[in-house]
N, C-alpha and C positions, 0 to 999 in steps of 0.2 A: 504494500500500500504506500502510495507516495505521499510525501510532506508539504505541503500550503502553505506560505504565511499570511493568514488572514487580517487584514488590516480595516478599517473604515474607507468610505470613501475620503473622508475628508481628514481622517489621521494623513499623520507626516509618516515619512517611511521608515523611519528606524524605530516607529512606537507601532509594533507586530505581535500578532500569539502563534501559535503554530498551533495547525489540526489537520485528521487525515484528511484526506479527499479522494474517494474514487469517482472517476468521470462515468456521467451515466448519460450514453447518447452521443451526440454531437460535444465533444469536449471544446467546443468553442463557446459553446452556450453557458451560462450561467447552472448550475446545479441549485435545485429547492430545498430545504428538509423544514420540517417542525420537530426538530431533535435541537435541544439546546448546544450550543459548543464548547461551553465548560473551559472556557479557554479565559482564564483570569492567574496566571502565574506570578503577577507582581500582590494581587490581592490575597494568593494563599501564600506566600511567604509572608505576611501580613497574621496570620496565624487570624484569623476572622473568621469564628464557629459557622455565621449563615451562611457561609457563600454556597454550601450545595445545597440549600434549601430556597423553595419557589412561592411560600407560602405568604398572608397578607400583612402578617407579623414584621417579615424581614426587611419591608420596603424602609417602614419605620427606621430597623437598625442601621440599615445603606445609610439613612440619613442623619440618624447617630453619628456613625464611623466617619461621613463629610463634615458635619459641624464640630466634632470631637478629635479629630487623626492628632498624633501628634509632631511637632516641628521638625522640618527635614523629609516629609514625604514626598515623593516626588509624584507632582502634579499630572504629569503628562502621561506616565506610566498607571497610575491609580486610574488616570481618569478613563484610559484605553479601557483598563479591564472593567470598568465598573460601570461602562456603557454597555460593553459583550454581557455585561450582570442585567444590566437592567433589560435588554432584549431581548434574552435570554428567559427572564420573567415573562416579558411580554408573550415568547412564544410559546411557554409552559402554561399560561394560561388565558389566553386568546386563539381558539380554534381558528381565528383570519389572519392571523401571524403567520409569517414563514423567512426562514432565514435565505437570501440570496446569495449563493456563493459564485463568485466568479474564476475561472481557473488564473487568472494572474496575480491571485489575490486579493481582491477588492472584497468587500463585504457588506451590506445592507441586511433591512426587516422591511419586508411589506407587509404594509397592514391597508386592504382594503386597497384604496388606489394611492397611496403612502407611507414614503418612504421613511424609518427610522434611519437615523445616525444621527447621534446624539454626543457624539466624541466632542467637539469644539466646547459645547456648553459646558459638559458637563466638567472636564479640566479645567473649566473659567471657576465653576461653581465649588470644586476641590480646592483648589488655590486660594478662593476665599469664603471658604467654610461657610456656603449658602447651600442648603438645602436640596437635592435634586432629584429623591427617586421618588417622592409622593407625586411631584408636579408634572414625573414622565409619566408615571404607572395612570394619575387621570387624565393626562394629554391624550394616554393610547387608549383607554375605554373610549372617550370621548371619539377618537378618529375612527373607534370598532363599530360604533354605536352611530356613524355616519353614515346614512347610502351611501353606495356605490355611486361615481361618478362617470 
């Protein structure tokens, strides 16, 4: 099985997770799943009991962990993993989620006829200890809960 580095569309390139990827189809295309990608390795060396949990509790603690981290985390890298956290949510429980993988690496969530990536903010929001997985988790009901466009 070959190795991916899955990035955002809008991450910079040396802020990457790595996950497998088998191509299904035309490997030029984008690959779909609703499998979370668990791909947060700056956030479990972080030793942070929620991270493999999806439930409604944890969005809370996310936002603990951003208004709380302490001095010296690095923004950029937290912020990668804890958008793949929060999308991850989204896709664990929003049956209209699906994670877009791209074979060169690029990465997105569709939800409905939009797009999550959430990287820029959320690193804004890590760096100055503003709150951010309550106000993605209602963004994304709010965009589930949208017709179709």
């Amino acid at each position: 099985m070959a190795q991916i580095e899955y990035r955002f569309l809008s991450a910079t390139p040396h802020v990457s997770a790595t996950a497998a990827y088998v191509p299904v189809g035309d490997p030029s295309l984008p690959r779909k799943t609703r499998i979370p990608l668990g791909q947060y390795p700056y956030l479990r060396g972080l030793g942070l009991d929620w991270i493999d949990r999806y439930d409604e509790a944890v969005v809370d603690e996310a936002d603990a962990f951003v208004t709380g981290h302490l001095d010296g985390i690095d923004a950029e890298r937290a912020g990668h993993d804890l958008s793949v956290y929060l999308c991850d949510w989204a896709v664990a429980n929003d049956d209209a989620a699906q994670w877009v993988l791209w074979p060169k690496g690029t990465c997105y969530v569709e939800l409905g006829g939009d797009l999550l990536d959430p990287y820029p903010h959320v690193v804004t929001c890590i760096a100055d200890r503003q709150p951010v997985a309550r106000r993605f988790v209602d963004k994304a009901r709010e965009l589930s809960a949208k017709p179709p466009t």
